[in-house]
KEMIBA-241965 format. One line per field, with one value per residue (C-alpha): residue in one letter; x, y, z. Coordinates in nm, 3 decimals, padded with zeros to 5 digits. Layout:
KEMIBA-241965
resn = [a:...]
east = [X:...]
north = [Y:...]
up = [Z:...]
***
This chain:
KEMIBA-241965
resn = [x:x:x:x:x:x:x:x:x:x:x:x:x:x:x:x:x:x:x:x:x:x:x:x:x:x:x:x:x:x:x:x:x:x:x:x:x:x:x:x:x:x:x:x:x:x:x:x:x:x:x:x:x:x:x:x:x:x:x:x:x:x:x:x:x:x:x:x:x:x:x:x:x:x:x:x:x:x:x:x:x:x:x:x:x:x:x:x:x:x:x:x:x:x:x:x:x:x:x:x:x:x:x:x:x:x:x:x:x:x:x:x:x:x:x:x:x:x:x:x:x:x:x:x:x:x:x:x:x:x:x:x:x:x:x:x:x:x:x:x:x:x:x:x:x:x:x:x:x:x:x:x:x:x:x:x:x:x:x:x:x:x:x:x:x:x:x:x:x:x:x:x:x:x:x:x:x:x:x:x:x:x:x:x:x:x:x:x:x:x:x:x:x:x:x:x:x:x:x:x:x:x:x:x:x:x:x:x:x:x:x:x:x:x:x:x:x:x:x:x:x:x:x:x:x:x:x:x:x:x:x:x:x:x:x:x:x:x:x:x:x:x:x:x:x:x:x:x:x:x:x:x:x:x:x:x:x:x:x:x:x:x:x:x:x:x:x:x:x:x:x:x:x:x:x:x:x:x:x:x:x:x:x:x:x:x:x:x:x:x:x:x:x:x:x:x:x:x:x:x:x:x:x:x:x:x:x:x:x:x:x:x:x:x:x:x:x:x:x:x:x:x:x:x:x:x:x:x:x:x:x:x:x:x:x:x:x:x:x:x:x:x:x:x:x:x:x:x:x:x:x:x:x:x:x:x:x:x:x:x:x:x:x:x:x:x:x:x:x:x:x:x:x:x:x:x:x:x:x:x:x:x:x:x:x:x:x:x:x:x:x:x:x:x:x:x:x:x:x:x:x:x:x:x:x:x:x:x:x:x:x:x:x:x:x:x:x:x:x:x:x:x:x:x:x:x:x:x:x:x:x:x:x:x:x:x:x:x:x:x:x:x:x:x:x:x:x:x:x:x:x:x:x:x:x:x:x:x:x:x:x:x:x:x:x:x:x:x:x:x:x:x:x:x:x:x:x:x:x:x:x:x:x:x:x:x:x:x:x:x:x:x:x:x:x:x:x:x:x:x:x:x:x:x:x:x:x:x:x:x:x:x:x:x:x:x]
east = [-00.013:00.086:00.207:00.503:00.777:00.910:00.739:00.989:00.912:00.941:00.896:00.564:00.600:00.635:00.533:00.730:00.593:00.220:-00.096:-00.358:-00.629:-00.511:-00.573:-00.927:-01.025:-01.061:-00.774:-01.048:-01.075:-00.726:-00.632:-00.850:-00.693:-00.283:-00.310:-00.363:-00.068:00.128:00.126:00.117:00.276:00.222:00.381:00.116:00.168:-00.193:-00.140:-00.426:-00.700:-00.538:-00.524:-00.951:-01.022:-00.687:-00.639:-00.974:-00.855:-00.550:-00.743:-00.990:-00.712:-00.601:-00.895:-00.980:-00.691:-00.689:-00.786:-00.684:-00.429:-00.219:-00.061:-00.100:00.102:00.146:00.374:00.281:00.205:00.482:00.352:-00.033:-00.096:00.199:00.296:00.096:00.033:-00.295:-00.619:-00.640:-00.920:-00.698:-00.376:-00.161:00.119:00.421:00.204:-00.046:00.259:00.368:00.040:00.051:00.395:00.302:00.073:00.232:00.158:00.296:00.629:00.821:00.748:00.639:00.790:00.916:00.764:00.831:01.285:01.299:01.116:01.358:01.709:01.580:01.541:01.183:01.126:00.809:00.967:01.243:01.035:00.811:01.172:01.280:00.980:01.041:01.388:01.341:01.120:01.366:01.120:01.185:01.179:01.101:01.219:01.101:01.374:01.283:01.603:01.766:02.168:02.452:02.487:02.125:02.109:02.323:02.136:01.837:01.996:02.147:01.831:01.805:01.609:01.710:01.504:01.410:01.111:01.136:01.470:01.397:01.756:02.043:02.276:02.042:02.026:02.366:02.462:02.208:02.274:02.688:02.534:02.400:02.018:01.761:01.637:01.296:01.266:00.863:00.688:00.338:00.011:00.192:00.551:00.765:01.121:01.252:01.397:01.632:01.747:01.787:02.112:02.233:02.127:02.424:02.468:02.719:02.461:02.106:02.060:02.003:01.733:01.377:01.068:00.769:00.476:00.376:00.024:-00.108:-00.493:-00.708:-00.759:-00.379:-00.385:-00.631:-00.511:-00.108:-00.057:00.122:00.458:00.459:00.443:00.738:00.950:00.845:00.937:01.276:01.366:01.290:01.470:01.788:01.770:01.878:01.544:01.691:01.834:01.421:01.333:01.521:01.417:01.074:01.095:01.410:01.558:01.187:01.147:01.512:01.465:01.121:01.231:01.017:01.296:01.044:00.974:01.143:01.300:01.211:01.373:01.281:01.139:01.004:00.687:00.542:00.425:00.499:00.468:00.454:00.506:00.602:00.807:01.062:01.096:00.712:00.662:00.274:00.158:00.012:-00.030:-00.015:00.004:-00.040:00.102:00.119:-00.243:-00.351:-00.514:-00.545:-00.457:-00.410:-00.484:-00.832:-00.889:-01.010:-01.180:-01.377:-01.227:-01.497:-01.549:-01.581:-01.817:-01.745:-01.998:-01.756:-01.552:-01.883:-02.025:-01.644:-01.731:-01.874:-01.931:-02.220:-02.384:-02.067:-02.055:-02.022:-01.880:-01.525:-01.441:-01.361:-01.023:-01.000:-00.660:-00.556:-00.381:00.025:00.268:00.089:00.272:00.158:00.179:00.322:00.266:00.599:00.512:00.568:00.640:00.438:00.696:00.622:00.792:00.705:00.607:00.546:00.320:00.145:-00.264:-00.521:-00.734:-01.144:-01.267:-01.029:-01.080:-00.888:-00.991:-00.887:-00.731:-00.762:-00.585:-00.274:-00.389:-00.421:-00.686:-00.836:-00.702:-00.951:-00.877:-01.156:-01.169:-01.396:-01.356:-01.578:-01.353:-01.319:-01.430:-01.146:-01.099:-00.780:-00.718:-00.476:-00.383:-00.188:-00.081:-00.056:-00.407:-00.518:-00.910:-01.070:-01.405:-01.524:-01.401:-01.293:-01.348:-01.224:-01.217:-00.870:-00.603:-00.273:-00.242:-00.506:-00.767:-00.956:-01.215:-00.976:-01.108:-00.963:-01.172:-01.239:-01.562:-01.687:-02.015:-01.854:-01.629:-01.944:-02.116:-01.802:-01.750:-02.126:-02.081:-01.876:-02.021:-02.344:-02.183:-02.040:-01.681:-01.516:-01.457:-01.636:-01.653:-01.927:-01.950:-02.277:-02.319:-02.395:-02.193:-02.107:-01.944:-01.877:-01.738:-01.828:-01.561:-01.833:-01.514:-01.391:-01.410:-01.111:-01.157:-01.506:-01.646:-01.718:-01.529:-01.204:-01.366:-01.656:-01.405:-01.169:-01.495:-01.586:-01.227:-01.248:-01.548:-01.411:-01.076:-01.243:-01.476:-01.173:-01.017:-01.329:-01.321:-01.002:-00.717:-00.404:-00.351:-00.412:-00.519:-00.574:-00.696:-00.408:-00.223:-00.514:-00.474:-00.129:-00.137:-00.289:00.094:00.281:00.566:00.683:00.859:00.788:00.455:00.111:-00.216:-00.403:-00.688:-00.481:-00.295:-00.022:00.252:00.644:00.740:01.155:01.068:00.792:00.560:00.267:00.292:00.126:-00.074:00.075:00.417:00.686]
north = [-02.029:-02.149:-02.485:-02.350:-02.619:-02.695:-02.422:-02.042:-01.691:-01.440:-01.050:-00.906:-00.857:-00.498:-00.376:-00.096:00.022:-00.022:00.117:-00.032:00.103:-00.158:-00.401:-00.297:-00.268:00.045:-00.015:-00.213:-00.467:-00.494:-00.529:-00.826:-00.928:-00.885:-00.978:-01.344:-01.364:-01.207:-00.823:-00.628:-00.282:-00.104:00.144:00.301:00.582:00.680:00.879:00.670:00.830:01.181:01.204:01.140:01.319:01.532:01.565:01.485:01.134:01.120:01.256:00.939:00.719:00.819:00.815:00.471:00.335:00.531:00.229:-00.095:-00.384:-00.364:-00.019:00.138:00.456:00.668:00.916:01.162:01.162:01.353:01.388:01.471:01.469:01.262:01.504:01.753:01.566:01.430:01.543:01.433:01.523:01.679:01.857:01.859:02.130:02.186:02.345:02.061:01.779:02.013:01.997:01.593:01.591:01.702:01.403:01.127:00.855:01.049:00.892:01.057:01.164:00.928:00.804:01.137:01.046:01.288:01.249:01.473:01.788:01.654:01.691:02.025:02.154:02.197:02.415:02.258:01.899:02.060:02.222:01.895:01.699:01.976:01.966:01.618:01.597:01.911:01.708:01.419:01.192:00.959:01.085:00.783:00.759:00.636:00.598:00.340:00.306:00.629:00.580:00.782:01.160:01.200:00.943:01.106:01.425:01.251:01.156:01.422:01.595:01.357:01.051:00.748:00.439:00.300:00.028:00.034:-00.156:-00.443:-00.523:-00.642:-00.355:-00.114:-00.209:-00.248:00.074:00.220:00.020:00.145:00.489:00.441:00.371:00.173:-00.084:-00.186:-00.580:-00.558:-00.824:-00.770:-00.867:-00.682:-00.574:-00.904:-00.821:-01.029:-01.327:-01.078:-00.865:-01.138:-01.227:-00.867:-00.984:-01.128:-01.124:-00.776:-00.615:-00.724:-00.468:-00.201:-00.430:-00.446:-00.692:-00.531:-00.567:-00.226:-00.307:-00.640:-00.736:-00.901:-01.224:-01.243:-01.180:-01.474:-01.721:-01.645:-01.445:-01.074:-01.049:-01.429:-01.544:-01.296:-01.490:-01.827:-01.710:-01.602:-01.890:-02.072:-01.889:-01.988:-01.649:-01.831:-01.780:-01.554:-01.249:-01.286:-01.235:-00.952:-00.761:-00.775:-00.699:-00.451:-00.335:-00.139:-00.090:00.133:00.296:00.445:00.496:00.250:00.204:-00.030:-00.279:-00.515:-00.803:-01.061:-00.891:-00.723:-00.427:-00.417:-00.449:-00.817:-00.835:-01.196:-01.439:-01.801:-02.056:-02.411:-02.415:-02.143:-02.261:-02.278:-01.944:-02.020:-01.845:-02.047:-01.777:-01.390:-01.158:-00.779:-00.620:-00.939:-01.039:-01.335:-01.184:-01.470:-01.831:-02.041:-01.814:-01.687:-01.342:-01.329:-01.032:-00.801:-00.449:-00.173:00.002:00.361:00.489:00.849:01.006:01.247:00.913:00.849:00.964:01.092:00.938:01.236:01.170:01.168:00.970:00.917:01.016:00.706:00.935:01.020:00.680:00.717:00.695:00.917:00.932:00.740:00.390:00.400:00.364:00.446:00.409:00.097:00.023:-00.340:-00.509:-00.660:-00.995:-00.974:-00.619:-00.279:-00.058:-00.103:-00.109:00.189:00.028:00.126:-00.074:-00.055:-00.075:-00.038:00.265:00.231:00.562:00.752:00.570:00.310:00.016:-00.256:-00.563:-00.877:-01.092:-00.896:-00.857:-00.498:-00.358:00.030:00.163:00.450:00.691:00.955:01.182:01.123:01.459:01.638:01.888:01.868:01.563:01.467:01.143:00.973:00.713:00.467:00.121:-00.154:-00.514:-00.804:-00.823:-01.131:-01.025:-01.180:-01.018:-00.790:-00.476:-00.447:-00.125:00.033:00.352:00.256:00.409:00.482:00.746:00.997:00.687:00.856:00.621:00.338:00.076:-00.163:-00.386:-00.479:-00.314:00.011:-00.103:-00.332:-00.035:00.170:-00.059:-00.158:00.260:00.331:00.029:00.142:00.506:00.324:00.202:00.498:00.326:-00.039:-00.268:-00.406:-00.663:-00.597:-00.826:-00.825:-00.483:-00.545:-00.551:-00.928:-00.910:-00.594:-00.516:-00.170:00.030:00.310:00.472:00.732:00.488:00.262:00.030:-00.125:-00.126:-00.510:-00.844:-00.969:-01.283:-01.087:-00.869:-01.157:-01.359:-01.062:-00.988:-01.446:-01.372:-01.106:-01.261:-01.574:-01.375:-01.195:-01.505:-01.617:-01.328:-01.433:-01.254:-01.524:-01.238:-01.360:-01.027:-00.797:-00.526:-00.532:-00.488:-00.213:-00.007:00.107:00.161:00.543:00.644:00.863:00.835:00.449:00.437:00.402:00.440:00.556:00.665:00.964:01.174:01.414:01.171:00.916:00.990:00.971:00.890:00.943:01.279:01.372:01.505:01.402:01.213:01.176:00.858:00.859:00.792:00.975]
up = [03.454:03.111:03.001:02.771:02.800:02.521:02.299:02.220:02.367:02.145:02.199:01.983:01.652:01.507:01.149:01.054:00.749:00.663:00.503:00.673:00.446:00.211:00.381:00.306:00.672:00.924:01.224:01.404:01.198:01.120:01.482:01.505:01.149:01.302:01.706:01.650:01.398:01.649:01.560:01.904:01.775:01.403:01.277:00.976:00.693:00.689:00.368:00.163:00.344:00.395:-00.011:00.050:00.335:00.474:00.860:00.928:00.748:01.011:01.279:01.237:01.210:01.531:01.729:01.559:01.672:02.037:02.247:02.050:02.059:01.902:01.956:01.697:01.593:01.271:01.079:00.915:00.561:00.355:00.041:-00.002:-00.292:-00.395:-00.737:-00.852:-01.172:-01.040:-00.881:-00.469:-00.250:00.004:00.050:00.367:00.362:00.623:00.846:00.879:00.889:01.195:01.386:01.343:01.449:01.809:01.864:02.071:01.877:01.530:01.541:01.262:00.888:00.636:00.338:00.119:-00.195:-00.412:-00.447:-00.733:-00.563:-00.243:-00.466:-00.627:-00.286:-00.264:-00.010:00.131:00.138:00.284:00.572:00.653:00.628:00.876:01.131:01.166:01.272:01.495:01.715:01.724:01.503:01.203:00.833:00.646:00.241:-00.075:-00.344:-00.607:-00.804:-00.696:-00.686:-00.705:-00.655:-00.692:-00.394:-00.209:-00.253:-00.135:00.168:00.278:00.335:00.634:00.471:00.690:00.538:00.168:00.107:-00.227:-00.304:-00.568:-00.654:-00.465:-00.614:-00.530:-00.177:-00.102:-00.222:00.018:00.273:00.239:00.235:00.616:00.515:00.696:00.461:00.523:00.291:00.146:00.106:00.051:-00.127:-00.473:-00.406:-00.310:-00.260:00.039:-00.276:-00.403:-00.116:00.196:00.056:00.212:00.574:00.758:01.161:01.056:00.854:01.023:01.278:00.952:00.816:00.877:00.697:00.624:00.442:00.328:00.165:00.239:00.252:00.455:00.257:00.273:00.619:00.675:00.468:00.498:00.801:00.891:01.000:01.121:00.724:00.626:00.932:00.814:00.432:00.524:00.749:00.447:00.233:00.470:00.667:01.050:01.256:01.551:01.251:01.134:01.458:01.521:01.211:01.307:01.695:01.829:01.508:01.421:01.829:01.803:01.489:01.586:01.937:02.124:02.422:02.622:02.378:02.121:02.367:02.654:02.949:03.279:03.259:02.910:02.805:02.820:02.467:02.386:02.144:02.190:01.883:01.935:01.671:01.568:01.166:01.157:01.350:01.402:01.714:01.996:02.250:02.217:02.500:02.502:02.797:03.007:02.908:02.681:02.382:02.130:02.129:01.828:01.578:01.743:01.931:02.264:02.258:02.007:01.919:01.962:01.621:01.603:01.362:01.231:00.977:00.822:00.648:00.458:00.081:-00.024:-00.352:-00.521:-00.880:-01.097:-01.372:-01.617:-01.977:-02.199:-02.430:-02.212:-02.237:-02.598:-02.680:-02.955:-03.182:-03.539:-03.600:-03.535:-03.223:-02.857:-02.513:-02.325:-01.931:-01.916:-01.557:-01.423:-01.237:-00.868:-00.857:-00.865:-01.100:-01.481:-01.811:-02.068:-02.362:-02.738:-02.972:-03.320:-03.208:-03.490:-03.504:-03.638:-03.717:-03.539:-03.225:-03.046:-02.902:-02.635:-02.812:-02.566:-02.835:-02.753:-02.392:-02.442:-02.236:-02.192:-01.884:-01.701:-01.430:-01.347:-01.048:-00.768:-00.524:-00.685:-00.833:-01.207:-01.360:-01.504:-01.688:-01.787:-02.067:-02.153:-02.256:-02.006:-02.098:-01.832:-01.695:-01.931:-01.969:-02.255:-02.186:-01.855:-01.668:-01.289:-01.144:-00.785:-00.588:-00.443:-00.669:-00.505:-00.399:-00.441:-00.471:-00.776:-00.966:-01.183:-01.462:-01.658:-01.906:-02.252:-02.378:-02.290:-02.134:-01.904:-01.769:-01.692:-01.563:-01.339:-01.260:-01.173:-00.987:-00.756:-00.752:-00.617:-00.305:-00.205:-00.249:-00.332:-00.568:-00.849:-01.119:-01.486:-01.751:-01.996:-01.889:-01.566:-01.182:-01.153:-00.810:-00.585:-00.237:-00.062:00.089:00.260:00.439:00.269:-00.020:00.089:00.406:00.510:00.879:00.826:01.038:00.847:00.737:00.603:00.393:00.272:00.171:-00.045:-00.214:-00.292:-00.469:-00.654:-00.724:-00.857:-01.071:-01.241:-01.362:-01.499:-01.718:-01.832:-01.562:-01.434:-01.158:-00.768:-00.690:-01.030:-00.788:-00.591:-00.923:-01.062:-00.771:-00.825:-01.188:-01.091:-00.854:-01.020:-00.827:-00.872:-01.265:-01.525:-01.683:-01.509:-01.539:-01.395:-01.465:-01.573:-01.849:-01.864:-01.634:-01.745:-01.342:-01.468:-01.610:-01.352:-01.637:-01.860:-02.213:-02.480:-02.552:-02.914:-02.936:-03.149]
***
C-alpha cells in the first residue's frame, strides 16, 4: 500500500523518438539513466551503431535491451549510410530493413533521411518505405525545411512524422498536410520555444515531445521526458495536453493499444509526482511494480557484454602531414554554428594563406575542422574551417560523428588535433580533449566507439570533466561535443564536413573549400 493522497497518477512516460547511443550509454545504462525520471517505454532509431557495426549493431541493441525496464523497442534504421557522400562502416539495404521488420519489438521504419533520393523515387527508399507499411508498421520522416510540392512528394510516399521542424511556418504547414509532429528538445536541437504555440486541445493529439539525442549528464542533472513536461508547462502549455503528448498520443501512433492511460485493463505503468507543474517523480511503477522512488532505482539492470561491439576503431598512426590544409589566400566556405540548433549557415570569408597553406584563426574564431575515417576502408581525411566554437588554444576530438561516427576534430594547432585524434584511437573509441600536445581529458566509448559499459554517474562525471576542460581552452558551448558531433551529417543543411569533403546538404553534393 502506498500513501498517495494528495500526490497525481500519471500513465509512464513514452519517448518516441531517440538515439540512445547518444546518450553515451549502452541501453543498460540508459534504463537505469530514464526509469527514475519516469521513462517506462522507448521508442529508439538505433541507426548510430548500425552505420559502425550494421545488423550485428541492431542485433545487439536488441538483445541488450531484451530483458530491461523500460521496454524498450526500435525501428529500423532507413538510411545506412545516410548519403553516399561519406564513408560508414556498414550498409543496410531493403533486404536487411525487411529481416528487422519481422522482429516484434521493430515497430516501424526509422526516420527516411535521405528526402531528395525519396522525391526522385529512389527505388531502394521506396522498397524499405514499402516493407514497412506492408507489415502495418510506422515509417518515420525527416524533412528539415522541406515545404511545398517537394513536401508533398515526400509525403506521399507514406512518411507520417517530422522531428526536424524549427519554425512555426514550417510546422504548421506539415501539420495541415496530416503529419505527426514530433517537438525536439534535446541536449543540441531545442525546438519546443518556437513550435508549442501550434499545440491547442484541437491540434494536440498530432503532437508528440521528444528528445531525439540527449546525454547522460543531461539526463542526471535535468531529467528525460519529465524536464520536457516541466519546460512546456512553463512555457504556458496546460499540464494535462503535456501529458498527453508524452503518454497515448506516442502509445497510438506506434500501436501500443495496452498502454498510454490509467484505466482497467492497461498496463500499470505509473507515475506518481506530487506536483503536476513540477512533474518530479516520487514513485515509478513498471507493470504494477515499484521500480524507483524519488529519483533512485530499485534495482540494477544486468549488462550484457558482447565482444563483437569492441576494437571498431580501426585506424592507424595518423599522418601529421593530411592535416595540412593546402590552398592560397582568398574567399573559402565556412561552417557557422547556429546557437540552439544543429543546422548551419554556409558561410564565405577572406582567410590568409602562409605558403600556400591555411591556417586556423582563433581571433576570428575560425578553427580547422577534421573528419577522417575510422572503418578501416580508405583512410580518408576531410578538411575544413567552422566558426562558433570560441577556442583560443586546444583541440577536442571524438569518434561520435553523426551519422557514420568517423574520427572528427576541431582545434587550433595541428599538434593539439593529433594529439586529440590518437587520443581517441588509443581507447578504442570516445572523446577527448589535447592542449600542449598532449590528451588533457578523455572519456572511452569501447562500444563500437559510441556508448560506454560504465554506471550513468560514472559517464556524466566524465563528459563534466570534459565540458569544463573545453571552456578552459576558450569554448562558451555547454556541450561543444554535442555540437562537434553533428558537424560530420550530411543530411541536416547547410554546410558539413566529411571525409570525403565539405558537403552542400541543399544540393546533395561535395564543394570546394575555395569559394568562387
Amino acid at each position: 500500500v502506498f500513501p498517495l493522497a494528495g500526490t497525481v497518477l500519471l500513465p509512464g512516460f513514452i519517448e518516441g523518438h531517440i538515439h540512445i547511443e547518444s546518450s553515451l550509454m549502452t541501453p543498460e545504462g540508459f534504463a537505469e539513466a530514464v526509469l527514475p525520471r519516469g521513462t517506462t517505454t522507448v521508442i529508439a532509431d538505433p541507426h548510430e551503431i548500425a552505420n559502425v557495426l550494421g545488423l550485428d549493431g541492431v542485433r545487439y541493441m536488441l538483445e541488450a535491451s531484451r530483458e530491461l525496464a523500460p521496454d524498450l523497442y526500435f525501428l529500423a534504421p532507413s538510411c545506412v549510410p545516410s548519403t553516399d557522400l561519406e564513408t560508414a562502416g556498414a550498409s543496410l539495404g531493403p533486404a536487411d530493413v525487411a529481416t528487422l521488420l519481422e522482429e516484434e519489438r521493430v515497430l516501424g521504419l526509422a526516420e527516411m533521411m535521405d528526402y531528395p533520393g525519396v522525391i526522385r523515387g529512389r527505388r531502394e527508399n521506396l522498397e524499405k518505405i514499402g516493407a514497412a507499411r506492408s507489415r502495418g508498421k510506422v515509417v518515420d520522416g525527416h524533412a528539415p525545411g522541406l515545404t511545398g510540392e517537394r513536401l508533398i512528394a515526400y509525403l506521399n510516399a507514406g512518411i507520417a512524422t517530422d522531428h526536424e521542424c524549427t519554425t512555426l511556418e514550417e510546422a504548421r504547414e506539415k501539420l495541415r498536410l496530416g503529419m505527426r509532429i514530433m517537438i525536439r528538445e534535446g541536449s543540441q536541437a531545442k525546438n519546443m520555444a518556437t513550435l508549442l504555440p501550434l499545440v491547442r486541445p484541437e491540434t494536440v493529439r498530432r503532437f508528440l515531445l521528444v528528445s531525439d539525442d540527449r546525454e547522460a549528464h543531461d539526463l542526471l542533472r535535468e531529467g528525460h521526458l519529465d524536464a520536457l513536461l516541466r519546460k512546456a508547462i512553463a512555457l504556458g502549455l496546460p499540464p494535462h495536453l503535456a501529458v498527453q503528448m508524452v503518454t497515448l498520443n506516442p502509445a497510438e501512433y506506434f500501436g501500443l493499444r495496452d498502454r498510454g492511460a490509467v484505466a482497467p485493463g492497461w498496463i500499470a505503468d505509473l507515475v506518481v509526482v506530487d506536483d503536476l507543474d513540477a512533474c518530479t517523480p516520487l514513485y515509478v511503477f513498471k507493470r504494477g511494480r515499484l521500480i524507483a522512488r524519488e529519483g533512485r532505482l530499485l534495482r540494477e539492470m544486468a549488462r550484457l557484454r558482447d565482444p563483437a561491439t569492441l576494437h571498431t576503431v580501426r585506424v592507424g598512426r595518423l599522418d601529421p602531414e593530411r592535416l595540412r590544409m593546402r590552398g592560397p589566400a582568398g574567399r573559402v566556405r565556412v561552417i557557422e554554428l547556429v546557437s540552439g540548433q544543429i543546422v548551419t549557415r554556409q558561410v564565405v570569408l577572406e582567410v590568409r594563406g602562409v605558403d600556400g597553406e591555411i591556417h586556423a584563426d582563433p581571433s576570428r574564431d575560425l578553427l580547422k575542422l577534421v573528419v577522417a575515417e575510422r572503418h578501416g576502408k580508405n583512410g580518408n581525411v576531410g578538411l575544413g574551417l567552422v566558426r562558433g566554437f570560441g577556442l583560443r588554444h586546444g583541440a577536442l576530438a571524438a569518434s561520435i560523428a553523426h551519422d557514420s561516427h568517423n574520427l572528427v576534430a576541431v582545434g587550433v594547432e595541428d599538434r593539439d588535433i593529433l594529439a586529440a585524434l590518437e587520443g581517441v584511437i588509443t581507447m578504442g573509441g570516445g572523446l577527448a580533449v589535447a592542449a600542449g600536445g598532449a590528451v588533457q581529458a578523455s572519456l572511452p566509448l569501447p562500444v563500437a566507439g559510441l556508448m560506454s559499459p560504465e554506471p550513468p554517474a560514472s559517464v556524466a562525471a566524465a563528459m563534466g570533466r570534459l565540458c569544463r576542460q573545453a571552456r578552459e581552452l576558450g569554448s562558451p558551448l555547454p556541450n561543444p561535443f554535442a555540437v562537434l558531433s553533428f558537424l560530420a551529417l550530411p543530411v541536416i543543411p547547410e554546410l558539413r564536413l566529411t571525409d570525403r569533403g565539405l558537403v552542400d546538404v541543399e544540393k546533395g553534393e561535395l564543394v570546394a573549400l575555395a569559394a568562387a
